[in-house]
SERO-4910 file (N, C-alpha, C, O; in steps of 0.05 Angstrom, whole numbers):
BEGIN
 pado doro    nc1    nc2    nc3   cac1   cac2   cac3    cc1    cc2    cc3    oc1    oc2    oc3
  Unk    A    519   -144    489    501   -137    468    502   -159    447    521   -173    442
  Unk    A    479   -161    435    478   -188    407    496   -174    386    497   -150    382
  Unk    A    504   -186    379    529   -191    355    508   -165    326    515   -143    318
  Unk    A    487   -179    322    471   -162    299    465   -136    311    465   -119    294
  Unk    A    461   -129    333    448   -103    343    478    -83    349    476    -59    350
  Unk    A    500    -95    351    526    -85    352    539    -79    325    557    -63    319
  Unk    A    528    -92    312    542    -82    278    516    -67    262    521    -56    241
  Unk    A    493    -66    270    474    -43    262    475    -15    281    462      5    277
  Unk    A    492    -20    301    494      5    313    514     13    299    507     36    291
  Unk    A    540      7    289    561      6    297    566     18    255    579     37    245
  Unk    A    555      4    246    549     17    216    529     18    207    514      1    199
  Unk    A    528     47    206    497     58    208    486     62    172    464     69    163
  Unk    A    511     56    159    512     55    131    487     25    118    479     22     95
  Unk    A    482     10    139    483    -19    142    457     -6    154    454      8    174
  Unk    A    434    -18    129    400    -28    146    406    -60    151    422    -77    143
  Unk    A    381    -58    174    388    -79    190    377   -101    175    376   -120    191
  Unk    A    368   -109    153    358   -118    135    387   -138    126    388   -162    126
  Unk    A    405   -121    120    425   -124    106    443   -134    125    456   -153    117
  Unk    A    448   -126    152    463   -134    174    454   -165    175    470   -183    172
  Unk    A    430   -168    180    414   -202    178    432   -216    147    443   -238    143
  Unk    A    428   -195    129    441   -215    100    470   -225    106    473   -249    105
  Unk    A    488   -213    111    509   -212    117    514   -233    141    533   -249    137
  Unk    A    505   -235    157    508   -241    187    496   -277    170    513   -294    177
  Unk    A    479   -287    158    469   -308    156    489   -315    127    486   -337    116
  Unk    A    509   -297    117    525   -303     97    549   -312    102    565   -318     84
  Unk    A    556   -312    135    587   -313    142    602   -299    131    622   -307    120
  Unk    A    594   -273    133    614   -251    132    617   -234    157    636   -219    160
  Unk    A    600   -237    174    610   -226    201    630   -245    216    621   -268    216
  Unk    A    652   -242    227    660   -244    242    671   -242    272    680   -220    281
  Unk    A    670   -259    283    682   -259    312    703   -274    320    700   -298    323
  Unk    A    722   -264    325    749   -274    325    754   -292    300    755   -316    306
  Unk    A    756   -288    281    761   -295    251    743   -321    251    751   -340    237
  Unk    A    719   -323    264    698   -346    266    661   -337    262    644   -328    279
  Unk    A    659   -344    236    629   -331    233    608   -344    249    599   -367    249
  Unk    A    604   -325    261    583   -319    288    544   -316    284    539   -297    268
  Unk    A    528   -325    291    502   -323    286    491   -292    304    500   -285    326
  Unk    A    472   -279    292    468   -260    302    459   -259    339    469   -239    350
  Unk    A    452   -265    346    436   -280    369    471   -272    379    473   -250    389
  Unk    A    492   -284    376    522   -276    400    521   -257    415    513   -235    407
  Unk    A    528   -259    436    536   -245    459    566   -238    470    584   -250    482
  Unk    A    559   -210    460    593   -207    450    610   -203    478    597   -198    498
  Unk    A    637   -206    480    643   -210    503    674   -189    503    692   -195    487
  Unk    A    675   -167    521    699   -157    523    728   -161    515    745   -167    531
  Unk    A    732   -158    486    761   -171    479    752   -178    457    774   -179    446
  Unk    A    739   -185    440    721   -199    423    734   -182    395    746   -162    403
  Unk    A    735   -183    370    747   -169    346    726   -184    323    724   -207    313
  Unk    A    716   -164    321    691   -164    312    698   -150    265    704   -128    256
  Unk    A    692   -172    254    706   -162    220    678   -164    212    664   -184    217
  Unk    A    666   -137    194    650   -141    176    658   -138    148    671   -119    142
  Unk    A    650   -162    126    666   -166    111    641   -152     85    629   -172     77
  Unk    A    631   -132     72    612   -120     55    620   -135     32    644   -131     26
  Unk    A    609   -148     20    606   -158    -13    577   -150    -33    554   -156    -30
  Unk    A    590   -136    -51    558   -122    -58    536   -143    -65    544   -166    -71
  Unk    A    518   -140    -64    495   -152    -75    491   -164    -95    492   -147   -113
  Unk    A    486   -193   -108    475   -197   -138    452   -180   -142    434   -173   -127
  Unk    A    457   -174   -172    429   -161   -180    405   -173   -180    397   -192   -194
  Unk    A    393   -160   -163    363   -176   -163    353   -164   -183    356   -143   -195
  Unk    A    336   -191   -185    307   -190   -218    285   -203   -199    291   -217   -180
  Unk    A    257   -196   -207    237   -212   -193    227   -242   -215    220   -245   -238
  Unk    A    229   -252   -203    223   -285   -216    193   -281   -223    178   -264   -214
  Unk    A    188   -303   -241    167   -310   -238    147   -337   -228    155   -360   -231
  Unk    A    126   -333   -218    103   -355   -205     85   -348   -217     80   -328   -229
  Unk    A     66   -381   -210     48   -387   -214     24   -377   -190     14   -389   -171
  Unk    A     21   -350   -197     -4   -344   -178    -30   -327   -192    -27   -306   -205
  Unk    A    -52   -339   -188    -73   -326   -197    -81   -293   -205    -69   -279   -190
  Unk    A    -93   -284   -217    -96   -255   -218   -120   -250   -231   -128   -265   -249
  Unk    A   -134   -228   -222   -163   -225   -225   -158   -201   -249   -159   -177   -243
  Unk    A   -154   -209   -275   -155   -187   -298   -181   -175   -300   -204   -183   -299
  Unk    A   -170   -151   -303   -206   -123   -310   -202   -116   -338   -221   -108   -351
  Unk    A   -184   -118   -346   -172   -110   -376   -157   -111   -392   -142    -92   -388
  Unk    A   -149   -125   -415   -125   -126   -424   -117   -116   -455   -126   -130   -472
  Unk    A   -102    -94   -463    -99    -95   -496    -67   -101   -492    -55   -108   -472
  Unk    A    -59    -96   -521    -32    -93   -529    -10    -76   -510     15    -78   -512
  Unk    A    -20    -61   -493     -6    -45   -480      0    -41   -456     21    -34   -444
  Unk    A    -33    -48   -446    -30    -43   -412    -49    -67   -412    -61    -77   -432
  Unk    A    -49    -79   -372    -65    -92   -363    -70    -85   -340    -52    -79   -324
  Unk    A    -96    -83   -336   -102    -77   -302   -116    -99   -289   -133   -114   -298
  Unk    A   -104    -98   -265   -120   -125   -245   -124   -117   -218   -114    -99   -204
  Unk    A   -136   -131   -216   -154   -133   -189   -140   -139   -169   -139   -164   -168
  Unk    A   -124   -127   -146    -99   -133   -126   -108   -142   -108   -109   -125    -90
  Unk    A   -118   -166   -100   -129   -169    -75   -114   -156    -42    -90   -151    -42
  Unk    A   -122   -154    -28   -114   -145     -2    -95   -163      9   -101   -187      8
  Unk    A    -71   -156     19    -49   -180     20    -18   -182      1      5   -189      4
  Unk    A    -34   -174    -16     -6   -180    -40      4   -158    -44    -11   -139    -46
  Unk    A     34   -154    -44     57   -132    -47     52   -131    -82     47   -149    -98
  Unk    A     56   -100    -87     64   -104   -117     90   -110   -129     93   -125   -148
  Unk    A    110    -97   -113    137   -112   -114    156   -123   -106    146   -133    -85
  Unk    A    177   -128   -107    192   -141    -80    206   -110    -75    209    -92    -91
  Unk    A    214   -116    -40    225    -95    -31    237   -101     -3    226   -122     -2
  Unk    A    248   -100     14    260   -103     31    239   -127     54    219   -122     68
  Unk    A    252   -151     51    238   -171     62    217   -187     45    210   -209     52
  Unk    A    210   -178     32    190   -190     12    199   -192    -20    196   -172    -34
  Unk    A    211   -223    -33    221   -229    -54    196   -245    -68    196   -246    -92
  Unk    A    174   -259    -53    165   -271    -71    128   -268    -71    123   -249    -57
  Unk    A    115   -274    -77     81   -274    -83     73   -241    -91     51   -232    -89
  Unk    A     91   -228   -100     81   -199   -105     69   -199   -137     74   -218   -152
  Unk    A     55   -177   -144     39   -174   -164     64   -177   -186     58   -197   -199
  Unk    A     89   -167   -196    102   -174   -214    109   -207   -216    102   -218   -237
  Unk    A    119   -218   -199    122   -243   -192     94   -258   -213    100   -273   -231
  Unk    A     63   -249   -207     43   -259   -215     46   -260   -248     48   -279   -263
  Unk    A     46   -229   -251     51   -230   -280     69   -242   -298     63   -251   -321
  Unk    A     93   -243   -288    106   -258   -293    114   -286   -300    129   -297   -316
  Unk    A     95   -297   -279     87   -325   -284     63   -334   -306     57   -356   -313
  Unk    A     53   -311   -312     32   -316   -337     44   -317   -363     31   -323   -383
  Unk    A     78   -311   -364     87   -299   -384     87   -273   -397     92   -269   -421
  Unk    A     81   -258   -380     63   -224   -385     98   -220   -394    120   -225   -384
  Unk    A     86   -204   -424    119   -184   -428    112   -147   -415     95   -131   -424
  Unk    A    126   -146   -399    122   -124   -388    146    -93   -394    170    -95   -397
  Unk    A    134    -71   -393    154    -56   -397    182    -51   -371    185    -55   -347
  Unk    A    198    -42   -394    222    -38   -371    232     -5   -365    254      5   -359
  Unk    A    215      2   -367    214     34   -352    222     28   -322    239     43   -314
  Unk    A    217     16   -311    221     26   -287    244      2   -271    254     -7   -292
  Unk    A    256    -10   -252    280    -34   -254    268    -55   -260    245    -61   -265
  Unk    A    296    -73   -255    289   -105   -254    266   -114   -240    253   -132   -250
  Unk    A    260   -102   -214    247   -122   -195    222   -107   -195    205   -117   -180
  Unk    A    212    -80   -213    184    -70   -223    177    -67   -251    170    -45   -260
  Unk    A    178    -87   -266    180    -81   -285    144    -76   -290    126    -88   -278
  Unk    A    140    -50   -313    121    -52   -311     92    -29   -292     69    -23   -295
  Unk    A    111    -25   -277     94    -15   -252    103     15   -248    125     26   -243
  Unk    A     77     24   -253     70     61   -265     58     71   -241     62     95   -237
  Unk    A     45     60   -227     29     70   -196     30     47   -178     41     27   -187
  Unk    A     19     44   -152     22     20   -139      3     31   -112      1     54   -103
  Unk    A    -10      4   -102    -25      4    -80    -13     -6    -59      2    -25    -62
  Unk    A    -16      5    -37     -7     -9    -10     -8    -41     -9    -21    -56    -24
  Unk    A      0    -45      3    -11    -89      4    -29    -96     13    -38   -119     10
  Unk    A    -44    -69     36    -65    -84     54    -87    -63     40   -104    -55     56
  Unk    A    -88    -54     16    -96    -43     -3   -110    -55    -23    -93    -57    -41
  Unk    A   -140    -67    -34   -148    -82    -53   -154    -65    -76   -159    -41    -75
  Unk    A   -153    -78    -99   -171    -64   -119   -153    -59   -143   -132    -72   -145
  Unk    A   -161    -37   -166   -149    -34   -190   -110    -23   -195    -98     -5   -183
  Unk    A   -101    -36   -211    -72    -34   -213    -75    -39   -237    -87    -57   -249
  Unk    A    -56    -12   -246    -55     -9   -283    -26    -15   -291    -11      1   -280
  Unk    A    -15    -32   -306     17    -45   -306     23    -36   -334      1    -37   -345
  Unk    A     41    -29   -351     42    -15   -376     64    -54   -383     77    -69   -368
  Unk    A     58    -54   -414     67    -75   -419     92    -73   -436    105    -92   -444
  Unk    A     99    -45   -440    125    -37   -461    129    -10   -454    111      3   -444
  Unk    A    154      0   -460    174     23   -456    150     37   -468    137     42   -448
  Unk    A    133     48   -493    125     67   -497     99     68   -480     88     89   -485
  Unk    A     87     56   -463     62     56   -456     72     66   -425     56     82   -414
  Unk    A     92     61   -411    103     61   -382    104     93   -386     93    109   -371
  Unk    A    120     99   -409    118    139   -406     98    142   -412     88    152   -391
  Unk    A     79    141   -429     54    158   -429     41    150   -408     25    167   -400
  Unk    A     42    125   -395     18    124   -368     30    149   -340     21    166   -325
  Unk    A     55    136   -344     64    152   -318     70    187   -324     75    203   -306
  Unk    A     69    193   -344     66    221   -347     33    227   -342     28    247   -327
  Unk    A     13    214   -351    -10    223   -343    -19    218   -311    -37    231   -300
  Unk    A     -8    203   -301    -10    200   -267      5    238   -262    -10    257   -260
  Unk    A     32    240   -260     43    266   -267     31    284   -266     30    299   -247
  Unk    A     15    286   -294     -5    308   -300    -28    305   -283    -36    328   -277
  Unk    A    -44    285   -272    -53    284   -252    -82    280   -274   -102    292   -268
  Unk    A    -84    265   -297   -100    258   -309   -119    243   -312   -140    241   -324
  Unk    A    -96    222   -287   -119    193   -286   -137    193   -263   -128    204   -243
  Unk    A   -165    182   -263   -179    184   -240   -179    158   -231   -176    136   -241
  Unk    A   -186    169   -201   -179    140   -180   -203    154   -162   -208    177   -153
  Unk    A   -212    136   -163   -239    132   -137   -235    106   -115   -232     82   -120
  Unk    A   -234    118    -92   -237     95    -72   -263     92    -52   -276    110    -43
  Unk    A   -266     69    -49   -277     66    -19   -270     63      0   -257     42      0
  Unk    A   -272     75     27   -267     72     47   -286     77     79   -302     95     84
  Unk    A   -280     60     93   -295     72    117   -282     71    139   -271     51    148
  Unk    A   -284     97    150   -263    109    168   -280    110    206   -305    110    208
  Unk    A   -270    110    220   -278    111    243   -292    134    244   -287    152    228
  Unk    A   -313    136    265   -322    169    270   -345    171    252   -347    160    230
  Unk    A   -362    187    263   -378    209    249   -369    227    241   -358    245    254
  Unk    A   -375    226    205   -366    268    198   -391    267    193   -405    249    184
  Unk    A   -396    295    199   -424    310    202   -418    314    172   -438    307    160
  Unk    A   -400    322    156   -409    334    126   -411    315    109   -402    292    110
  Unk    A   -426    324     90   -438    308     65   -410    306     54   -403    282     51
  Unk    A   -391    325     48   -365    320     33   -353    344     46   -361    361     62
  Unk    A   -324    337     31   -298    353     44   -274    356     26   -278    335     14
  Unk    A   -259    363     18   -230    360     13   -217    367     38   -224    379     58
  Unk    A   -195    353     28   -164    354     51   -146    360     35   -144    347     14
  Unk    A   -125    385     43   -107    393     31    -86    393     51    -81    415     62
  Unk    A    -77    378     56    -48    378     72    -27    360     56    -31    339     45
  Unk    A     -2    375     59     22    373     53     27    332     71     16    324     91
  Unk    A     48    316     53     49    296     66     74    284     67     83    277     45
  Unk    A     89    280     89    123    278     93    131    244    102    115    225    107
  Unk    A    161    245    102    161    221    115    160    229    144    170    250    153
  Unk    A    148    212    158    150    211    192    175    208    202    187    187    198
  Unk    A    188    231    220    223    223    231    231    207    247    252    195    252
  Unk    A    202    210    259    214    188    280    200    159    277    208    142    292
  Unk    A    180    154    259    176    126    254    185    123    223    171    135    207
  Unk    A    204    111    215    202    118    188    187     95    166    194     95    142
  Unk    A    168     76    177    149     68    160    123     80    160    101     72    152
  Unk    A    130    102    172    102    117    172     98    156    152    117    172    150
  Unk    A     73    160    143     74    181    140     59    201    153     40    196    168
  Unk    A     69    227    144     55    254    175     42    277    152     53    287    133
  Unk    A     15    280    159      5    307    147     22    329    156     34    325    177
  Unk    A     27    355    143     33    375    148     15    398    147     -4    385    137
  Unk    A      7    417    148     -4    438    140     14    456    118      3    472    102
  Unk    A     44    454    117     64    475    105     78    449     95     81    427    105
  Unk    A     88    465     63    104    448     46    134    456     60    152    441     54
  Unk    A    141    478     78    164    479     76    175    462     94    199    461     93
  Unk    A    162    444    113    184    436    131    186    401    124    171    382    119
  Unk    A    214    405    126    227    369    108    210    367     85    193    383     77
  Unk    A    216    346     76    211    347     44    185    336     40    182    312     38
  Unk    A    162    359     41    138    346     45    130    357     14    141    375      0
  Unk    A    107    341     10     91    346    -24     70    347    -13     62    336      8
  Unk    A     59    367    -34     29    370    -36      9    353    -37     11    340    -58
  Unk    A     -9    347    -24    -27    325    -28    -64    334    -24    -75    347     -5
  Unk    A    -80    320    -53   -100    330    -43   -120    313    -41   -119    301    -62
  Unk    A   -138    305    -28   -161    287    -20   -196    301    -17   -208    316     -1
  Unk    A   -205    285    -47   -241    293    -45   -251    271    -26   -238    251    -19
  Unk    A   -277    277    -19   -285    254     -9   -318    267     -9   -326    289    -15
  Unk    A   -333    241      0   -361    243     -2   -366    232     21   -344    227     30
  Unk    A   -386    224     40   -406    203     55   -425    187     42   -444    197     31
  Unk    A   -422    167     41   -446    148     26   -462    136     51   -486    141     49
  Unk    A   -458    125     71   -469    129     88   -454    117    116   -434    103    120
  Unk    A   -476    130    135   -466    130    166   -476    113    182   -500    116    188
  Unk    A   -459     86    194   -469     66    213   -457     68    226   -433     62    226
  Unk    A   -479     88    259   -457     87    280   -433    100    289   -428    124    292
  Unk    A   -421     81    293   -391     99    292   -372    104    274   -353    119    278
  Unk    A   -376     91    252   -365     94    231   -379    109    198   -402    113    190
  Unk    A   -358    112    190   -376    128    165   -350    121    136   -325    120    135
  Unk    A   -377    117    113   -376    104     90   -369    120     70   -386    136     63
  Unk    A   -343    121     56   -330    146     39   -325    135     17   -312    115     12
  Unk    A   -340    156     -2   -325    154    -30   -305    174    -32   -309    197    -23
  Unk    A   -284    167    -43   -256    193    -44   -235    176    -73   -226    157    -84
  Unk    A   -241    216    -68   -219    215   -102   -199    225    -97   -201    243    -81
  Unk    A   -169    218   -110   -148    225   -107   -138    249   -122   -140    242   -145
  Unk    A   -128    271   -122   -120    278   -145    -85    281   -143    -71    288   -162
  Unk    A    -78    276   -123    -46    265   -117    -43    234   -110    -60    219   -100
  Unk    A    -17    226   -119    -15    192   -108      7    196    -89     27    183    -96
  Unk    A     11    209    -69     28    202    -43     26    174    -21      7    160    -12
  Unk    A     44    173    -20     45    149      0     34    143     21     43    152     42
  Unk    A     10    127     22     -8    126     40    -25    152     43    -27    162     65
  Unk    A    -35    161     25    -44    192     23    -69    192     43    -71    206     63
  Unk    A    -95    168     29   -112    174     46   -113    159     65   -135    159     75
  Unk    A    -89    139     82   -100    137    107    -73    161    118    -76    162    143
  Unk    A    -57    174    113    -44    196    136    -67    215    131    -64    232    148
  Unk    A    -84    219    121   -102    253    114   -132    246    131   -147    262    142
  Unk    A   -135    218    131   -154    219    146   -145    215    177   -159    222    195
  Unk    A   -127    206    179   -114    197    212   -115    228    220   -125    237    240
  Unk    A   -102    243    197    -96    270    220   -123    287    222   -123    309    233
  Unk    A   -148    276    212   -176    288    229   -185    272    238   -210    272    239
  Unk    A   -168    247    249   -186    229    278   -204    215    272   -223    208    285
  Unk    A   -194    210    241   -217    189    237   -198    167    211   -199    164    187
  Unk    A   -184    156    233   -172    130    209   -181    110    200   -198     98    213
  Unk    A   -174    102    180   -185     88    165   -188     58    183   -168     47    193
  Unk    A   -216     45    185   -215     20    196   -195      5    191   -185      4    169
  Unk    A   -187     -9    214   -169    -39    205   -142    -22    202   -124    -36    193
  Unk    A   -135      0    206   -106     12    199    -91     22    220    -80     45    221
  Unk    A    -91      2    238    -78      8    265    -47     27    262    -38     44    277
  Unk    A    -39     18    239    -15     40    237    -23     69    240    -10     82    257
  Unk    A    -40     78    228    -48    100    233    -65    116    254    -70    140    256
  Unk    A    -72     93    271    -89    102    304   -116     87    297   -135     96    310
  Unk    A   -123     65    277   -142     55    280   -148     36    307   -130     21    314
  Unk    A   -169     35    319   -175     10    337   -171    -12    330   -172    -12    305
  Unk    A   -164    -42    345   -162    -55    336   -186    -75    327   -183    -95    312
  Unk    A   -209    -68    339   -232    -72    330   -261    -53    337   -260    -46    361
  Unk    A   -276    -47    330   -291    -32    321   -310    -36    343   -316    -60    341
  Unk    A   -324    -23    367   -340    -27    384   -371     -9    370   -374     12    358
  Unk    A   -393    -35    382   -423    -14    374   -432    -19    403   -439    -42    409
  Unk    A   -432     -2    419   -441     -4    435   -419    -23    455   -395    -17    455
  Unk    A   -428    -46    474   -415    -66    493   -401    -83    471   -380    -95    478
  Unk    A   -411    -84    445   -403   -105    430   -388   -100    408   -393    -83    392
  Unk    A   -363   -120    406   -333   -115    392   -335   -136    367   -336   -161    365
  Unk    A   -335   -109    349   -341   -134    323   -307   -149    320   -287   -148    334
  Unk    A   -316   -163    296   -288   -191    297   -272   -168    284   -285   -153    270
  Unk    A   -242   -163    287   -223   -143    276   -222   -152    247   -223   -176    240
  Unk    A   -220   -133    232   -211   -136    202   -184   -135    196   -172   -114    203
  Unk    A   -169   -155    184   -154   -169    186   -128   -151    155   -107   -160    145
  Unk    A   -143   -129    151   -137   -117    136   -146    -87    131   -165    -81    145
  Unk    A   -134    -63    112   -156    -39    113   -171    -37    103   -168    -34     79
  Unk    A   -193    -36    110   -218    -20    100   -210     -5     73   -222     17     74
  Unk    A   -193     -7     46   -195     15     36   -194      3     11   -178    -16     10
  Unk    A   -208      9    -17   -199      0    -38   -205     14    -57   -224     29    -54
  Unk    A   -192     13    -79   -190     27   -111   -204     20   -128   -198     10   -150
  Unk    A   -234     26   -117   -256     24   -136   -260     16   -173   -266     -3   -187
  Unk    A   -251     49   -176   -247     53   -195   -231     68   -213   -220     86   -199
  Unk    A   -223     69   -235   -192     79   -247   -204     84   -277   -218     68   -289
  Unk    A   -193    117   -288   -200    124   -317   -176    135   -324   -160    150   -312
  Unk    A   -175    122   -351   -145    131   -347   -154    134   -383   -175    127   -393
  Unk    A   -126    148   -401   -125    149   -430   -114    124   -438   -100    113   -420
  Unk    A   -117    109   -464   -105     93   -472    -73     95   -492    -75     97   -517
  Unk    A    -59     95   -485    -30    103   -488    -33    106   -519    -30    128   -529
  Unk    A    -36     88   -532    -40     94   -562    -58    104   -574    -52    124   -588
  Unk    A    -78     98   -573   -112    101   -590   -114    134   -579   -125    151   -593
  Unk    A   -105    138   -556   -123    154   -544   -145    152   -529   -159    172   -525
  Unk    A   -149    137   -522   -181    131   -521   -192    132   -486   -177    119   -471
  Unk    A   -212    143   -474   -219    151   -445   -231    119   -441   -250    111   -454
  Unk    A   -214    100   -418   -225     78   -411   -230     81   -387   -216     96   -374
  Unk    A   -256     64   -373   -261     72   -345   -265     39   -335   -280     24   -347
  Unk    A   -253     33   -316   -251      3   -313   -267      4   -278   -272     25   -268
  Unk    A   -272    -22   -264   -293    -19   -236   -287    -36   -224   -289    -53   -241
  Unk    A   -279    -49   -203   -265    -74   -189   -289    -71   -164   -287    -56   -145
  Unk    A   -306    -83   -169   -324    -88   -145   -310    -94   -114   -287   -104   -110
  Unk    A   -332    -86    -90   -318    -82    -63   -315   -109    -60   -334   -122    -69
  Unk    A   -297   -122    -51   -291   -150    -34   -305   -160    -27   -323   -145    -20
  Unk    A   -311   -187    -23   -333   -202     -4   -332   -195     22   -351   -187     36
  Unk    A   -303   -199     30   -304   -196     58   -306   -170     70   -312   -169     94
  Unk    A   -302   -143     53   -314   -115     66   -336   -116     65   -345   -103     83
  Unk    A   -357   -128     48   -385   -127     47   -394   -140     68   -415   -136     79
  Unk    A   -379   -156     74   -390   -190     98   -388   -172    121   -407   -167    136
  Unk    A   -359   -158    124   -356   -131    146   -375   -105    144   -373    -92    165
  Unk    A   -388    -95    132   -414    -73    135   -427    -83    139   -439    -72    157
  Unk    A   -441   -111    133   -467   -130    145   -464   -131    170   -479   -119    185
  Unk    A   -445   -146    179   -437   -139    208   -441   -119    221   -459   -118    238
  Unk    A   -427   -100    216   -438    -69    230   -459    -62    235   -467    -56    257
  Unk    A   -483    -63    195   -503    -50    201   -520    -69    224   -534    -60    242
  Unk    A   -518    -88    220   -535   -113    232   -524   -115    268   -536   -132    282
  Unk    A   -501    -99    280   -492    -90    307   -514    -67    307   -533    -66    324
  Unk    A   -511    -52    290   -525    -20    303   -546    -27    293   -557     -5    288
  Unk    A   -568    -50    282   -605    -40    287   -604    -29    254   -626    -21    244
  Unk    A   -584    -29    241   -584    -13    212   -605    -30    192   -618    -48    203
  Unk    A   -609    -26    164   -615    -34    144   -599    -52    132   -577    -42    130
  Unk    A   -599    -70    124   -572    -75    107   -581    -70     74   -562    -59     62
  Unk    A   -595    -73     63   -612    -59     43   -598    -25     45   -582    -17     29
  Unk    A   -605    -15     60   -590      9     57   -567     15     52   -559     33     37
  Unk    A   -552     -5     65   -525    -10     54   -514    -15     27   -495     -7     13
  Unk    A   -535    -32     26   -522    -42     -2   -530    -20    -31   -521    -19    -54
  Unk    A   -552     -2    -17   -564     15    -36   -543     38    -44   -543     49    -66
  Unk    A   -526     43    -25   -510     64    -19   -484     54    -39   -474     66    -58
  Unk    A   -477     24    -26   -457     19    -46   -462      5    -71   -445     -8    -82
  Unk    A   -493      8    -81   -496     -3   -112   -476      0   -132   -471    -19   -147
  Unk    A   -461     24   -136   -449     33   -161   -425     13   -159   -412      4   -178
  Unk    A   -420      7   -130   -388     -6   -124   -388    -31   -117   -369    -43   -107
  Unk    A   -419    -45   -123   -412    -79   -122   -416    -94   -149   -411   -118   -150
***
């Protein structure tokens, strides 16, 4: 067996994340000789793992661009393009949205640790669109108590595989971690089994090309990956989200459009209170070029309008 796959079996205390840290730190040992993970351990072999805790990570800051929608004294929201992590987290230390701010000099609040500072809600990575960052201790509690209260509105777009015959729908299923994949999440029908939360999903049709169909949907829970597990579990996942049972590219007919290289899904729009003033702000992060470049495609596979298209998504370009 390899040397790394024998000390992640072997201490199960130990993600294998951390087994790689260790193992590339010369603290594993093989016969009192630090060994590369890749070894092939050999009958007789005395195998020392040596644990030294961690320096405290902080997220640094860079020089990387950011598409601001808004900025006062308190909070800032930006535009997350599709791609970028909001924070660091296991395997990913650098190009994430704090990292960004950071490199602008952004003073951010410290509600939440070192390596989020700042960060009251958060989008997936392959997730585009609005991200609201509180810039001081008093703005981080009042934002994230109104997420809480379930105060702030979030509108997304998305287009999901399938025809739904209805004009609109809610989804109310419960949403857990998955046991046996654990980067994944599982609808439930029942809060009681494992530690599942309530989760609820509006949605609309804006319109239908084909085999796919064009959703506006509002959140009124922020669970993890809410709306692509809620739509996966009625068989209609979100394009481009093969994690969830999406295709890997989209057939109209004989012909396979180019795969999207990302999900189909983004955070339109966001209303949230203004931590001090009070005040109801409603901010709009127009759809991507490249999801728009992707419905042209479609409609222009299936014989569609593209005019129609774009009529449908007027409010969201």
């Amino acid at each position: 067996m390899r040397l790394d796959r024998f000390v992640a079996a072997n201490c199960p205390e130990l993600s294998r994340t951390r087994v790689q840290e260790l193992i590339a730190s010369g603290l594993v040992l093989v016969n009192s000789r630090a060994a590369k993970g890749a070894h092939r351990l050999r009958a007789g072999e005395r195998i020392q793992v040596q644990i030294e805790p961690r320096p405290p990570l902080r997220a640094q800051p860079e020089s990387i661009p950011l598409d601001i929608l808004y900025e006062d004294a308190d909070v800032i929201a930006v535009n997350k393009p599709a791609g970028m992590t909001v924070h660091a987290g296991a395997g990913t230390s650098r190009g994430t949205l704090v990292n960004a701010l950071l490199g602008r000099g952004q003073s951010l609040s410290q509600g939440g640790d070192a390596l989020r500072p700042g960060i009251v809600h958060r989008l997936d990575k392959d997730t585009s669109g609005i991200i609201l960052v509180a810039k001081n201790d008093a703005a981080h509690a009042k934002l994230s108590e109104s997420f809480r209260q379930r105060q702030v509105k979030k509108i997304y777009i998305a287009l999901v595989q399938g025809f739904l015959k209805e004009n609109h729908g809610t989804i109310d299923l419960a949403i857990a971690r998955d046991p046996k994949r654990r980067t994944r999440m599982t609808a439930r029908r029942s809060l009681v089994l494992g530690n599942s939360r309530e989760a609820r999903t509006d949605w609309r049709a804006l319109a239908r090309i084909d085999s796919a169909t064009l959703l506006e949907i509002q959140l009124h829970t922020g669970r993890t990956h809410q709306i692509r597990v809620h739509f996966s579990a009625l068989h209609h996942p979100v394009v481009g989200d093969t994690l969830y049972g999406a295709a890997a590219q989209l057939c109209i007919g004989k012909l396979a459009l180019p795969a999207l290289p990302r999900n189909f899904l983004h955070a339109a729009k966001l209303g949230f209170t203004q931590p001090r003033t009070g005040e109801w702000i409603e901010l709009r992060a127009p759809l991507p070029q490249s999801l728009r470049d992707f419905l042209q495609q479609l409609a222009s596979a299936a014989g569609e309008s593209p005019a129609r298209i774009d009529a449908a998504l007027a409010p969201y370009l």
